[in-house]
Residue, then its C-alpha position, 0 to 999 in steps of 0.5 A: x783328794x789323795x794327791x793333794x793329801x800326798x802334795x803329788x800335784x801342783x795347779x797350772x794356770x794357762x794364761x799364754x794365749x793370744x786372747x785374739x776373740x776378746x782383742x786385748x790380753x784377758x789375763x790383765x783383766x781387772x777384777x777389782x783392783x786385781x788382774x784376772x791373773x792374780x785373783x786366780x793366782x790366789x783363789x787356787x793357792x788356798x788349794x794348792x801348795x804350789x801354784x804356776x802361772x803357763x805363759x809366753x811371758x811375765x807381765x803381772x810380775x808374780x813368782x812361779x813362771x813357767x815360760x811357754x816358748x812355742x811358736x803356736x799358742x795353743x796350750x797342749x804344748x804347755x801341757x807336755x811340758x809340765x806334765x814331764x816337769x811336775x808329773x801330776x798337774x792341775x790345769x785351768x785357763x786364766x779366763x775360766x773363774x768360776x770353777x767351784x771348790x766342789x768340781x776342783x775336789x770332784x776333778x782331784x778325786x776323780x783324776x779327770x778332766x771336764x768332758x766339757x773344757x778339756x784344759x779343765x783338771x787333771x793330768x799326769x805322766x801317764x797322759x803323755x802319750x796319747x798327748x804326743x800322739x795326738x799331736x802326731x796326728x794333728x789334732x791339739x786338744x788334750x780330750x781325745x783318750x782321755x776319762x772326763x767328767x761332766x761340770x756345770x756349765x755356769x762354772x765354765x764361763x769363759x771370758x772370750x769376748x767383752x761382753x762376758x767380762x761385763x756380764x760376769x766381772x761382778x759375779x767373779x768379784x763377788x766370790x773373793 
């Protein structure tokens, strides 16, 4: 885990999405008496020193914004922007928050993302690139070019639909 060590990396969590499959905003999720937003806010800065919210806009009032201003909602635009901004970067989408401290460790030593999430781990200015280029060719998902690392699946739930929020809400509370 050298570059949390050296303090080289920052955690990025990617709440700017449409949430379109769940029909409302996921990351104003409760999780008890919390949003979604603030639980994963503070479940990652016991890890990280530094902990950034990617969104279109401000709406659970918390501090370290970082404003997505593209049209499209997809998050590799996001990506590019805070790669060049903070150069080694920790991502995880708001809706994912299962993720254990041993795949976060696994992911940080690794220098990987998730085989099976590509917006799941770690990225850094070297990736810029093949990001840029990907774009180029009209493909948006970060995975292609990059090394990735298999996570548990159960670990990678994610909130699409209200049915997923019922059935795992509890659990997620649980781990508090």
């Amino acid at each position: 885990m050298g570059l949390l060590k050296e303090n080289k990396i920052v955690c990025v969590i990617l709440a700017g999405g449409k949430s379109s499959r769940f029909k409302s905003d996921k990351s104003r999720l409760k999780i008890g008496s919390k949003t979604l937003t603030h639980y994963q806010y503070k479940k990652y800065s016991k890890i990280f020193k530094k902990v950034y919210i990617s969104s279109k806009k401000d709406k659970w009032g918390l501090k370290n914004i970082v404003y997505d201003k593209y049209k499209l909602y997809t998050p590799i635009f996001a990506l590019i922007k805070l790669i060049q901004k903070f150069n080694y970067i920790f991502v995880i989408p708001v809706d994912v928050p299962l993720l254990s401290q041993n795949s976060i460790k696994k992911l940080l030593k690794t220098e990987t993302i998730s085989c099976n999430s590509p917006f799941i781990g770690v990225y850094s200015r070297k990736d810029l690139k093949f990001l840029k280029n990907n774009i180029k060719k009209g493909n948006l998902s970060p995975r292609f070019g990059k090394k990735c690392i298999e996570i548990n699946e159960k670990e990678l739930i994610n909130l699409n639909y209200k049915n997923e929020y019922n059935k795992y809400r509890f659990e997620i509370k649980k781990l508090k």
